[in-house]
matplotlib code that plots the C-alpha trace (Angstrom):
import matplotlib.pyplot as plt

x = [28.5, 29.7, 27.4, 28.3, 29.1, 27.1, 23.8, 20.7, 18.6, 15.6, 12.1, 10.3, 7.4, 4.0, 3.7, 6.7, 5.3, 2.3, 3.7, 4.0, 6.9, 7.9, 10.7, 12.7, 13.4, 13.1, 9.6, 9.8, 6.2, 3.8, 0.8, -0.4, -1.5, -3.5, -4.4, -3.3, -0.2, 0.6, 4.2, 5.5, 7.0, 9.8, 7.8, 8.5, 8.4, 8.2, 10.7, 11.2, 13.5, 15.4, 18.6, 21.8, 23.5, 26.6, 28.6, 26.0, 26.9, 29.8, 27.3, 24.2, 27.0, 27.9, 24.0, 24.2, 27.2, 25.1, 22.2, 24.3, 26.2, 22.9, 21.9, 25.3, 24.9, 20.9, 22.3, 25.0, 22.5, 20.9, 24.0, 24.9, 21.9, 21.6, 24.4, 22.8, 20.6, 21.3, 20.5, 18.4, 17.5, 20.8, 22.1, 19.5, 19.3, 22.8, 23.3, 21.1, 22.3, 25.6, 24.3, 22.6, 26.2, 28.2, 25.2, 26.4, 30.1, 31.8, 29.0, 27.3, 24.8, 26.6, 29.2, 26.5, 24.5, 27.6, 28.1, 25.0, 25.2, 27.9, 27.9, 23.7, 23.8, 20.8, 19.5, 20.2, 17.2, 16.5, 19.6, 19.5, 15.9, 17.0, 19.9, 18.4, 15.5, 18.5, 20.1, 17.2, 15.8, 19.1, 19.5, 15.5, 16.9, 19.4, 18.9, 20.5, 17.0, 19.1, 21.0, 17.4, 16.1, 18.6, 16.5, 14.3, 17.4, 18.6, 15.2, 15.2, 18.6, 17.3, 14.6, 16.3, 18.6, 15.7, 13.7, 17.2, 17.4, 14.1, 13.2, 10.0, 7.7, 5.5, 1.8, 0.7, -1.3, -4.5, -6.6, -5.7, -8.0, -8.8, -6.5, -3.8, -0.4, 2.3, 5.8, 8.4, 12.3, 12.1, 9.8, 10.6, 9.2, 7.9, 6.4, 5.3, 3.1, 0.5, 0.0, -3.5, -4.3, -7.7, -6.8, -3.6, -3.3, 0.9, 3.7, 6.9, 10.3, 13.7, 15.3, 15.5, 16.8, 14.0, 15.2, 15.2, 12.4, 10.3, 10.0, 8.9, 6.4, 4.8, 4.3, 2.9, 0.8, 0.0, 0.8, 2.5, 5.7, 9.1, 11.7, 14.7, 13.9, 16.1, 15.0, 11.6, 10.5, 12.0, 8.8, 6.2, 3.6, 0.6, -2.4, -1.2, -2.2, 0.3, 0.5, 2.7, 3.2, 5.4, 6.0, 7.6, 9.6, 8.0, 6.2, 4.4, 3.5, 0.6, 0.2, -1.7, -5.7, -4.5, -1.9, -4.5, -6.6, -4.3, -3.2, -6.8, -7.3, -4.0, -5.3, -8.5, -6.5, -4.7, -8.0, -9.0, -6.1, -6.1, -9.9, -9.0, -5.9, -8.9, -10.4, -7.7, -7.9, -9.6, -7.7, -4.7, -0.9, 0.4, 2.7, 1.6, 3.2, 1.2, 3.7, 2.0, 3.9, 2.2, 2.0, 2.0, 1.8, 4.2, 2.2, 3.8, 0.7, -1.9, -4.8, -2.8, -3.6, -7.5, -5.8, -3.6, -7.4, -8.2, -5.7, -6.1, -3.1, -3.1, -1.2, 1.4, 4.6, 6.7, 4.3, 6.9, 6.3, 7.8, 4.8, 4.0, 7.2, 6.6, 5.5, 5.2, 8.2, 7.2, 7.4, 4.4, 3.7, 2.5, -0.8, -1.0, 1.6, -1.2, -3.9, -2.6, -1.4, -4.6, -6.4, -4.4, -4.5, -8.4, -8.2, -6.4, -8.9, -7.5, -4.4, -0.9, 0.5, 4.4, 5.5, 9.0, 10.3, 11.5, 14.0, 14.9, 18.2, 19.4, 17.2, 14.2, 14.9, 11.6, 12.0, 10.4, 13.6, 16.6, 17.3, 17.8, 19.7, 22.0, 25.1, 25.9, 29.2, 27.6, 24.0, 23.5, 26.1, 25.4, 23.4, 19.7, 16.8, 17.9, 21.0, 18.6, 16.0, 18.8, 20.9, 17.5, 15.2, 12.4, 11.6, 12.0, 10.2, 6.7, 7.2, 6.9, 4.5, 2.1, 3.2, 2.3, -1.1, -2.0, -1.1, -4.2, -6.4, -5.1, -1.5, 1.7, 4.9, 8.0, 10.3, 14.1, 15.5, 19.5, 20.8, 24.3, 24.9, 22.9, 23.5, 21.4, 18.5, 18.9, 19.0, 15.4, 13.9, 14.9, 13.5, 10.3, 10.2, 10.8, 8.1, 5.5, 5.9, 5.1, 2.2, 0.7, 1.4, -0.7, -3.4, -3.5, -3.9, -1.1, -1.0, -0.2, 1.9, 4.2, 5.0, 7.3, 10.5, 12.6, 15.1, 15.8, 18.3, 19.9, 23.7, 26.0, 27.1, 23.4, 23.7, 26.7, 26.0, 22.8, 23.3, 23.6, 20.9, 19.1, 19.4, 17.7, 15.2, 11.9, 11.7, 13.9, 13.0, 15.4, 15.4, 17.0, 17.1, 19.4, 21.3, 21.9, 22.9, 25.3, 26.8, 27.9, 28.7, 26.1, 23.5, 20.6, 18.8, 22.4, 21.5, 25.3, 25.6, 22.3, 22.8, 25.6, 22.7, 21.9, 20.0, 21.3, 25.0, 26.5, 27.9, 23.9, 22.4, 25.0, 23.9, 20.6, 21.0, 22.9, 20.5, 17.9, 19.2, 20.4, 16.7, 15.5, 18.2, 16.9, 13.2, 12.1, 10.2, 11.8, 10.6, 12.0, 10.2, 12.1, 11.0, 12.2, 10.0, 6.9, 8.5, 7.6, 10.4, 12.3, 9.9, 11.2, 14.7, 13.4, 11.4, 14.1, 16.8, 13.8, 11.8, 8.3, 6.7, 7.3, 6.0, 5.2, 3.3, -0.4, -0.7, 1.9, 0.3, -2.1, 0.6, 2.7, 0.3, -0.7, 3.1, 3.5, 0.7, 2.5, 5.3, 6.8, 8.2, 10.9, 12.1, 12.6, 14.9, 16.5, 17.0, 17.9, 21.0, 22.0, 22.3, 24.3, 27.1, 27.4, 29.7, 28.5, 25.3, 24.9, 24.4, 22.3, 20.0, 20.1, 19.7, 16.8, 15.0, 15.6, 13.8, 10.6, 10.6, 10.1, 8.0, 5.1]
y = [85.9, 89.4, 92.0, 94.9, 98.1, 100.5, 101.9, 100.3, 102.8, 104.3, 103.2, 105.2, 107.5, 106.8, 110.0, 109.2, 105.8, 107.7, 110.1, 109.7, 108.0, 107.8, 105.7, 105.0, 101.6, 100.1, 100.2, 97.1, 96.9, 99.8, 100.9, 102.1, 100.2, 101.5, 99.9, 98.5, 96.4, 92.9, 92.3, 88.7, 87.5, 84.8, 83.5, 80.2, 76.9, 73.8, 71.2, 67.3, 65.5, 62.4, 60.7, 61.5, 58.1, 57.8, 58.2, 61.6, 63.7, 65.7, 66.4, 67.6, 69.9, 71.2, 71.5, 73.4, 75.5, 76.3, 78.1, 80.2, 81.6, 82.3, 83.9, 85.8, 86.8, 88.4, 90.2, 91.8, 92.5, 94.3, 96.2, 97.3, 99.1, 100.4, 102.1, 104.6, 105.4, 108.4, 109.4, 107.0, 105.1, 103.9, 103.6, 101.8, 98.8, 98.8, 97.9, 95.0, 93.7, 93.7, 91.6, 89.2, 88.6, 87.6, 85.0, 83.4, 83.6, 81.3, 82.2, 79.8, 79.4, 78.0, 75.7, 74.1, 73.4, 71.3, 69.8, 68.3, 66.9, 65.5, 63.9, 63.2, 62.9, 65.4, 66.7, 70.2, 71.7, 69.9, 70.6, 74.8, 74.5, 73.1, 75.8, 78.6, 77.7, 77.3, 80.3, 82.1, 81.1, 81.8, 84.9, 85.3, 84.9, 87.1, 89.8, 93.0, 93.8, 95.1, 91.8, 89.3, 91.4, 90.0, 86.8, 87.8, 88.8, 84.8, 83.6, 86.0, 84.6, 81.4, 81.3, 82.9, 79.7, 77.2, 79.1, 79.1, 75.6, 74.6, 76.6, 77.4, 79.8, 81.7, 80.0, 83.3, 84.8, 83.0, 84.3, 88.3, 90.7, 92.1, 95.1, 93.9, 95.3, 92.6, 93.8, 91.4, 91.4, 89.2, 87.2, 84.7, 83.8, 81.2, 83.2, 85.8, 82.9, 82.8, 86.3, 86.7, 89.9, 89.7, 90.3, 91.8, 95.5, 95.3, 94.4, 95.8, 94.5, 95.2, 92.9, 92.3, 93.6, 95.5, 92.1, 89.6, 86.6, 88.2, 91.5, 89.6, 87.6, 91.1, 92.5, 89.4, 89.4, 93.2, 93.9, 97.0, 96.1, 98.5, 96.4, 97.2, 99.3, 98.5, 100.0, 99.4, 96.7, 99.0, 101.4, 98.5, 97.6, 95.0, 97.5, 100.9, 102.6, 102.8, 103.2, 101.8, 103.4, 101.0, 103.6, 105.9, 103.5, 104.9, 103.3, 106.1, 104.4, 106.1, 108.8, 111.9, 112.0, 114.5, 112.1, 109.2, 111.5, 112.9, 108.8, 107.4, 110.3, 108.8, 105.2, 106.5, 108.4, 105.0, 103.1, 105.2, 104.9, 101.1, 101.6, 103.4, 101.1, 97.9, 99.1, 98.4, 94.7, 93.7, 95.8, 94.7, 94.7, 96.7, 99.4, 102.4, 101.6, 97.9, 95.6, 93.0, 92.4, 89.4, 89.7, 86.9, 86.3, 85.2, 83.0, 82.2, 80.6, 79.4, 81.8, 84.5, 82.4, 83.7, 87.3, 87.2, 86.2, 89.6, 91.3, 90.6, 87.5, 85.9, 83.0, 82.3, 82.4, 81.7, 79.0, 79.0, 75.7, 76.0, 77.0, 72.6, 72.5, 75.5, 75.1, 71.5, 68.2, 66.2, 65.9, 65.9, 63.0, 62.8, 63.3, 66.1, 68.3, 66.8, 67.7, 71.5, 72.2, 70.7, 73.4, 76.0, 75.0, 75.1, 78.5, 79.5, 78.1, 77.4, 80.0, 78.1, 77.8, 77.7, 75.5, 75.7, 72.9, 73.0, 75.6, 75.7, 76.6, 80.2, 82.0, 79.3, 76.7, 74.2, 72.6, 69.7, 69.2, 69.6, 66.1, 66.4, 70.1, 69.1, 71.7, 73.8, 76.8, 79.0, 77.9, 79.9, 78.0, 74.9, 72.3, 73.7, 73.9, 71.4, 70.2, 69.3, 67.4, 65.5, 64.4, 63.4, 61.9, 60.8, 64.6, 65.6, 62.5, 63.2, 66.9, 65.7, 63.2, 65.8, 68.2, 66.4, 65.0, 68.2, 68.8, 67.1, 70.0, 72.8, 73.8, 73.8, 74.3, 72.6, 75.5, 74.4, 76.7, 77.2, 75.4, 75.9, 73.1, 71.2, 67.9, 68.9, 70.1, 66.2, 64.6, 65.9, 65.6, 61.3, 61.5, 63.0, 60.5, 57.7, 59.1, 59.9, 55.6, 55.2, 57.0, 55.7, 52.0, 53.1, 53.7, 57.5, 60.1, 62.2, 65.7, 65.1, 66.4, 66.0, 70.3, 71.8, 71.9, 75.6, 76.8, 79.7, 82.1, 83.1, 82.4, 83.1, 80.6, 79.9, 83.2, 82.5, 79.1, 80.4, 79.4, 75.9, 75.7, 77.0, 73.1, 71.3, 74.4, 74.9, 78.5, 80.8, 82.7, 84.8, 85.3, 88.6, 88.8, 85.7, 86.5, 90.1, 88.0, 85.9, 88.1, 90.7, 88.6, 90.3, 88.8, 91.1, 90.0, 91.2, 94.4, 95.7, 95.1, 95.2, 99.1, 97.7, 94.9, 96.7, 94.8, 97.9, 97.2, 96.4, 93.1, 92.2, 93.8, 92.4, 88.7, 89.7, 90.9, 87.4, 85.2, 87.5, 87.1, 83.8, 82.6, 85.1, 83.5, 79.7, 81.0, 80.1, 82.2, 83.5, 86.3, 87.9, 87.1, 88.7, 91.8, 94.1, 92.6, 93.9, 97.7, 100.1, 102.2, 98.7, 98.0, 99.9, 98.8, 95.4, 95.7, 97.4, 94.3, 92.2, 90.6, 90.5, 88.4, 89.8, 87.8, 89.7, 89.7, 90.0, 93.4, 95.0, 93.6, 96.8, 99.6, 97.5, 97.6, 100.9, 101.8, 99.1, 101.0, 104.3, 103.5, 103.3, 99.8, 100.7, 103.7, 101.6, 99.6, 102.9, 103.2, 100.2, 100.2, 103.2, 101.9, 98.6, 101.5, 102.5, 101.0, 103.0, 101.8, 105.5, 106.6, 103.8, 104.8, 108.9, 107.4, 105.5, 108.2, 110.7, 107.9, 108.0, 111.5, 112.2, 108.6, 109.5]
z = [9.6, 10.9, 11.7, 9.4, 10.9, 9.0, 11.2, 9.2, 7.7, 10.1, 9.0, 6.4, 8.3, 7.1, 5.6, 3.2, 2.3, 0.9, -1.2, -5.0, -6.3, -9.6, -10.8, -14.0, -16.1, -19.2, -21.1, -22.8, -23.9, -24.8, -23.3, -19.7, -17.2, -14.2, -10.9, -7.3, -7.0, -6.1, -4.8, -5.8, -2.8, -2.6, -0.1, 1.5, -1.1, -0.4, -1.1, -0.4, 0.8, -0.5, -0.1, -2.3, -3.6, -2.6, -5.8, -6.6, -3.6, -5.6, -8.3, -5.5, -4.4, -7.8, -8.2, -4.5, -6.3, -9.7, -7.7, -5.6, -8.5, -10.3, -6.8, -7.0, -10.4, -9.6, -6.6, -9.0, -11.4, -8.4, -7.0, -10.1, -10.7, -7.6, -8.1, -10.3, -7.8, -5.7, -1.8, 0.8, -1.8, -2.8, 0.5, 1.8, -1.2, -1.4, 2.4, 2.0, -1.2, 0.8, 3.8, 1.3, -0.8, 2.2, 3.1, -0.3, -0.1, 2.2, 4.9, 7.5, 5.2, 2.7, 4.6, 6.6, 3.6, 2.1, 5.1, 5.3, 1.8, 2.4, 5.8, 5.7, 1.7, 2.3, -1.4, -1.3, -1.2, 1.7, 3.3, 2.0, 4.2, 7.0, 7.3, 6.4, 9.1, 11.8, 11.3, 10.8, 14.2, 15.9, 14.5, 15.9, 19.2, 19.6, 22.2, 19.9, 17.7, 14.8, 14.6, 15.2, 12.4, 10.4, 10.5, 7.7, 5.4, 5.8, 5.2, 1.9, 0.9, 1.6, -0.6, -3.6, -4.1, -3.2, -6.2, -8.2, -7.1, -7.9, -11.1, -9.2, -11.2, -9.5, -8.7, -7.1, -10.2, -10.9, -7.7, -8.3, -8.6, -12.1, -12.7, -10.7, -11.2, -10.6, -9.0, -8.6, -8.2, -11.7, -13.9, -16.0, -19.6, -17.6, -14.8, -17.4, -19.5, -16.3, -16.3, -18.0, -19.4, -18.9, -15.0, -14.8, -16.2, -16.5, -14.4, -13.4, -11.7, -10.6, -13.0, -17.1, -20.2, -23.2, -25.7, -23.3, -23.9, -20.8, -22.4, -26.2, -23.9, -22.5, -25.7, -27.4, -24.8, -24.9, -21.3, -20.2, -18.7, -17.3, -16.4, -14.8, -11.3, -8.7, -5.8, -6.5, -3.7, -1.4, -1.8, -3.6, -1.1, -2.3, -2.7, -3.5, -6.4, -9.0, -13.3, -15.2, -18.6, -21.0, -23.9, -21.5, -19.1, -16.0, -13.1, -10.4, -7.1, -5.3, -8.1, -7.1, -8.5, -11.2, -12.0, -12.5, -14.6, -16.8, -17.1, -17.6, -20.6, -22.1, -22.2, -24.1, -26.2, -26.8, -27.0, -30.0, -31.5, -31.5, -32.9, -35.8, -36.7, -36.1, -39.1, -41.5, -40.7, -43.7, -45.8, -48.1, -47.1, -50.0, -50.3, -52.4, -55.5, -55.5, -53.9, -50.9, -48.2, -45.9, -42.7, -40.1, -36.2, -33.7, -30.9, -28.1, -26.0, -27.7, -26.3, -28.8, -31.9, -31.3, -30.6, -34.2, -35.9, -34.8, -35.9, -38.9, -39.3, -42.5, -40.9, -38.1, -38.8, -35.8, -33.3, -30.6, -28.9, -25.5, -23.8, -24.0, -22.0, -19.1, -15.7, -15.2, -14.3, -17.2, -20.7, -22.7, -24.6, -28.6, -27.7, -25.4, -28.2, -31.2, -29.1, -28.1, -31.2, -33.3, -31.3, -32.5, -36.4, -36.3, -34.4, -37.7, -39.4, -43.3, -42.8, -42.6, -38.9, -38.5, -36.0, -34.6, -32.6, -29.5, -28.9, -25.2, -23.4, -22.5, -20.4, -21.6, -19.1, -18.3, -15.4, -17.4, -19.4, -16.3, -16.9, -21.0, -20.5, -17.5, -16.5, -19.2, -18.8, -21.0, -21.9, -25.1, -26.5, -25.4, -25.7, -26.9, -29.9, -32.6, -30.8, -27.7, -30.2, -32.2, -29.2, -27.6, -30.3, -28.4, -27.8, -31.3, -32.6, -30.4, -31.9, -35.5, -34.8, -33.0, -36.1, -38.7, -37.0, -36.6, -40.0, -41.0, -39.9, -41.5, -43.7, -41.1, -42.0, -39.8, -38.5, -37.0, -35.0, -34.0, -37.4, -38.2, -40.9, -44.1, -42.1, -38.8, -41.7, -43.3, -40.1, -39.0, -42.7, -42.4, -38.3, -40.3, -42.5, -40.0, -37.6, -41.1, -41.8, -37.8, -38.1, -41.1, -39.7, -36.7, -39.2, -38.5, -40.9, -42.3, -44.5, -48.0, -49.1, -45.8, -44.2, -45.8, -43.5, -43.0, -41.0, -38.6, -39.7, -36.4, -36.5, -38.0, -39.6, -41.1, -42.5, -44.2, -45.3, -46.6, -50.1, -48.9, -47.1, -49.6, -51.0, -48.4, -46.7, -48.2, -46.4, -44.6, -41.1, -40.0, -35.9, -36.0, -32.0, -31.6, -34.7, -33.9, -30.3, -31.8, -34.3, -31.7, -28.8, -26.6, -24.0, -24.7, -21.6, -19.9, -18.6, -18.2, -21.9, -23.5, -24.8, -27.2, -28.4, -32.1, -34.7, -37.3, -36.9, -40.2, -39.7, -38.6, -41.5, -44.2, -42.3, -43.1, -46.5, -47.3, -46.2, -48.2, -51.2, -51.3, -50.7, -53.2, -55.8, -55.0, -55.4, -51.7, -49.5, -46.0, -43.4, -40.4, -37.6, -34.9, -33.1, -35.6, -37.6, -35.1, -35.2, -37.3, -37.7, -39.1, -41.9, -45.0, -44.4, -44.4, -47.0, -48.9, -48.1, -50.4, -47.1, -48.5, -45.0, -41.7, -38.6, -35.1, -31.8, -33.1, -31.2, -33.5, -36.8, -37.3, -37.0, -39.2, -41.8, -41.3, -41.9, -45.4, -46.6, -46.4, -48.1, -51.0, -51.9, -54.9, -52.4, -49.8, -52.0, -53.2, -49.4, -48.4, -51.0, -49.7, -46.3, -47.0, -48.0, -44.6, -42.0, -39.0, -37.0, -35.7, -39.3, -40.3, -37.5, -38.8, -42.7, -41.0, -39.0, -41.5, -44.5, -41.8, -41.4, -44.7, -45.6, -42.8]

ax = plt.figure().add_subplot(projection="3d")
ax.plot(x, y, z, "-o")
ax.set_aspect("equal")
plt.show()
């Protein structure tokens, strides 16, 4: 590695460190969070060691080669962003995001780590540790102190591909002090699902996109949450005051006392809003002119199914069931799924729960399933949800066992996620059957009738083969984030692209509109339980379009319905018609503003 030539930046004075700060990002879940922050280190993780077969050391290195690009592609994230950034700040991120890419191109680092692969058929974690703690020390050593402080950057870098390595999810949560404000560099929807928000007021970090799965997490979860602040570990230091208000995308590191007040009269502001909306819980979902509208819960852990009671849920309609699959290296067995999801149905007690199988790949990696996923180019498009649980039926079979088992406690419904054809729909409804006559055999009770099955509308290709599916669904749920995804070619968890992600550009809507019908036509119910679904400024479009169940995070369900009961349901149909005219999103979005303004 060459020493660069640029003069590192001089330390920040004291004086500086202390002075308010307030930075910009992405407020990806409402709500204002107040309290001390707790910076998420890398930190150092610990990794075994084992002996590469001789006929797998190609594949360790491709393994090796996999978490540096991922590494590459978070520093890029990371430069990129920093280069909206202006002054010190800029200059002094961007210098060390520079130092950390060479480490990962063609560096040391990274030729001593194949090396020992392939000439001590070392696994590479093992081998990226033993590097990184060589270097490191000789780097230590070094008499110039602006070159031995480069120690900690290759001890950084070093940890950032053991945890891309590794899939490691942060264990550093459970011992935090109630009101903690979590800053990190990124969490995952993993990481995010051990954040309890009994303890931890909100988080904020310098990576993520507002439609990504660890922005959906925070708001099911009813955290405050900006994502997207670059330089913000440059200033973060574990303990300093700090706010973080999600509505407004802003995070203020050691506000001022004025600062805090004005902030603390803002959350009671909030609190009596979210009082007053309470007290519609027990009142109908109807529109003004008499038409009901049911409203349902998504649940992504199972602690939120007690959280959609109190909202008011009349059901769950989207039971995502990756949370079985998160922060652990195995798979759980029949039991452990019947037993988890058992709990969940008698939460609900009597209201029908909507489980969706397992629908990981893209940015849901478990490190439980590595083995099942393997390599994949592009992994959105690859092999995940239903084409995981087909091409691996003992996963998909414990899932319907522990479904339908549970299914004796209360109504369920099967939900299949990523369907693109009327064969993958018949292939799971004979697995059901299979796994039903295994159960019974065993002398264990079943539901009877047998769940109804239903599919996830969020291709493309679903959408337009609707009609079809119409002959072998019993229900439709349309995922408007993936289709909206898939339908515009756009990563919305990509934060260089994630402006173009827009769930009202025609082609979207027309999808929509398809699949609406087309269930409508063949008498079967379907919903939209994506997270336009859970905003309000969506609903009489959706309503319009003929979608008459709409399935959110449970903190979401009482402004919802505060909205359904303001409108006006054959307007909104007037409306919608209106809309499905158009063929520019930008006027879609005035036709839609304008239709609130005058509906409030």
């Amino acid at each position: 590695m060459k020493s660069s030539d640029k003069t590192p930046p001089r330390p920040r004075r004291r004086k500086d460190r202390d002075a308010e700060r307030v930075f910009e990002g992405l407020g990806v879940a409402a709500g204002i969070g107040i309290g001390q922050v707790h910076v998420v280190e890398s930190g150092a993780i610990t990794v075994s060691e084992y002996e590469i077969a001789a006929d797998k050391i190609d594949d360790e290195i491709e393994r090796f080669h996999g978490a540096l690009q991922k590494s590459e592609r978070q520093l890029r994230k990371l430069m990129g962003k920093a280069g909206e950034l202006h002054g010190a700040a800029a200059e002094e991120l961007g210098f060390l995001l520079d130092a950390h890419m060479q480490m990962l191109t063609g560096s040391r680092v990274t030729r001593g780590v194949e090396q020992r692969i392939r000439e001590n058929r070392q696994n590479a974690e093992a081998a990226v540790q033993a590097v990184i703690s060589k270097v490191a020390h000789d780097f230590a050593s070094l008499d110039d102190a602006y070159l031995a402080a480069r120690a900690a950057d290759v001890r950084d870098v070093g940890n950032r591909i053991l945890r891309n390595l590794t899939q490691t999810a942060y264990e550093a949560f459970k011992n935090l002090p109630e009101g903690s404000i979590v800053v990190a560099e990124e969490l995952t929807p993993a990481d995010t699902a051990l954040l309890d928000p009994k303890k931890i007021a909100g988080f904020a970090t310098a990576l993520g996109g507002k439609e990504g799965h660890t922005a959906i997490m925070a708001r099911s979860l009813g955290l405050p949450a900006v994502l997207g602040i670059p330089d913000l570990l440059s200033f973060a230091r574990t303990g300093q005051d700090v706010i973080v208000d999600g509505q407004a995308g802003r995070v203020i590191l050691n506000p001022t006392p004025a600062r805090i007040a004005d902030y603390q009269q803002r959350q009671d502001e909030l609190e009596r809003d979210e009082k007053q909306l309470s007290r519609l819980r027990k009142l109908p979902s109807v529109t003004r002119d008499g038409q009901r509208i049911g409203l349902l819960a998504n649940v992504e852990l199972p602690r939120e199914a007690e959280m959609a009671m109190n909202a008011g849920a009349e059901g769950i309609g989207l039971l995502r069931t990756e949370f079985l699959y998160m922060n652990r290296d195995d798979v759980p067995d029949e039991t452990e799924q019947y037993e988890a999801l058992r709990a969940i149905v008698e939460t609900m007690d009597g209201r029908p729960v909507t489980i969706r199988t397992l629908d990981v790949g893209g940015e849901k990696l478990a490190a439980s399933l590595r083995d099942h996923l393997g390599e994949s180019a592009n992994p959105a498009l690859g092999l995940r949800a239903i084409r995981l649980s087909l091409k691996h039926r003992e996963l998909l079979d414990d899932q319907l066992a522990a479904i339908l088992r549970a299914g004796v406690h209360g109504p369920v419904r099967i939900l299949l996620p990523m369907i693109s054809s009327v064969s993958e729909v018949k292939q799971v409804r004979d697995a059901m059957l299979q796994v039903a006559r295994r159960i019974k055999r065993r002398g264990q009770k079943l539901p009877d009738p047998l769940p109804p099955v239903g599919v996830m509308i969020e291709v493309p290709g679903a959408a337009l083969a609707a009609d079809a599916l119409t002959q072998v669904a019993d229900f439709f749920a349309i995922g408007s984030n993936d289709l909206t995804m898939y339908t515009l070619a756009i990563d919305r968890g990509e934060e260089q692209v994630a402006h173009l992600y827009n769930p009202l550009h025609p082609a979207v809507l027309r999808l929509v509109q398809f699949s609406t019908e087309a269930a409508l036509r063949a008498r079967i119910p379907i919903s939209v339980c994506g997270e336009i679904a859970g905003d309000a400024r969506f609903v009489p479009l959706l309503l319009g379009l003929g979608i008459q169940d709409l399935s959110m995070a449970a903190t979401a369900l009482p402004r919802i319905k505060q909205r359904i009961r303001n409108l006006d349901y054959l307007a909104s149909a007037r409306f919608a018609r209106q809309v499905m005219d158009q063929w520019d999103s930008g006027r879609i979005a005035m036709l839609l503003d304008d239709f609130n303004a005058l509906a409030t």
